[in-house]
C-alpha positions as CSV (number, residue, x, y, z in Angstrom):
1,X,-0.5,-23.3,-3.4
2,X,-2.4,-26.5,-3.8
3,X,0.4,-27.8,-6.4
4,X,-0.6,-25.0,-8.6
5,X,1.5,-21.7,-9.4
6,X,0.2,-18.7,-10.3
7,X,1.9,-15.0,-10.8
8,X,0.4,-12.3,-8.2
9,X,1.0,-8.4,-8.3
10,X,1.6,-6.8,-4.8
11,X,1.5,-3.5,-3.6
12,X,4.3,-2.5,-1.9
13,X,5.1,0.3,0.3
14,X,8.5,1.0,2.0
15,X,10.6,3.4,3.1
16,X,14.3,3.8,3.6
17,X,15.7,4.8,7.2
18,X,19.3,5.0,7.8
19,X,20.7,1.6,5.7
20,X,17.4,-0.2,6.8
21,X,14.5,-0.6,4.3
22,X,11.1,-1.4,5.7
23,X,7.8,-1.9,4.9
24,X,4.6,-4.4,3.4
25,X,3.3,-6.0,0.0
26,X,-0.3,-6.8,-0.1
27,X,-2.1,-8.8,-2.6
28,X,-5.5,-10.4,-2.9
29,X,-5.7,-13.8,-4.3
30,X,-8.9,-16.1,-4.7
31,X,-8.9,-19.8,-3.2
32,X,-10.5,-21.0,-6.5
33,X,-7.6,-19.6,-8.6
34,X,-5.7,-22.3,-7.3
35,X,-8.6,-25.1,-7.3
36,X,-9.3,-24.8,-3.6
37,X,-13.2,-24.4,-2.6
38,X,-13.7,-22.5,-0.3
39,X,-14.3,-23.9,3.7
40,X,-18.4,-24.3,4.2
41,X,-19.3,-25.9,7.5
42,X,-22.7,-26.8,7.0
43,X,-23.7,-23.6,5.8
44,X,-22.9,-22.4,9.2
45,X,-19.5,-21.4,9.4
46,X,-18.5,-20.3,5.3
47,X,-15.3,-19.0,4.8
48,X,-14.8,-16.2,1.9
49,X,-13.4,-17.2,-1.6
50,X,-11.2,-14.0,-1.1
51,X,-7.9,-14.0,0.6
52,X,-5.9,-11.2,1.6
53,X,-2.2,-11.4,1.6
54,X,-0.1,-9.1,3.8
55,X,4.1,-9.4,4.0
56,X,6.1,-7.2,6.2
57,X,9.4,-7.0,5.5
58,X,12.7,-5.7,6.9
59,X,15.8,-5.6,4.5
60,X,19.1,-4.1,6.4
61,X,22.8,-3.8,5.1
62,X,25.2,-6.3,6.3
C-alpha cells in the first residue's frame, strides 16, 4: 500500500462443507506502517490510525 510492502499475519477461520471451503482472515494494520497519516479534516472529522482488515473467501473444487 502506498508503494510500500509489509508482511501481515491474519486470522483465519474456515470450515470445510462438502468439497467447498469457506470462511474469513482478519488482520489489523496501521496507516503509518506504510507512511500514510492518518485523514484529519480540520480536527473535525479524524479518521483512526488503525485499520481493520476483513477477507471472506470461498474456495470450491473444480
Amino acid at each position: 500500500m502506498h508503494g510500500k510492502t509489509n508482511k501481515e499475519v491474519f486470522d483465519v477461520q474456515g470450515k470445510v462443507v462438502g468439497k467447498t471451503i469457506t470462511g474469513t482472515a482478519t488482520s489489523t494494520i496501521y496507516m503509518t506502517d506504510f507512511g500514510i497519516q492518518p485523514p484529519n479534516l480540520a480536527n473535525i472529522a479524524i479518521a483512526q490510525n488503525k485499520v481493520l482488515i476483513t477477507l471472506t473467501f470461498t474456495a470450491k473444487e473444480a
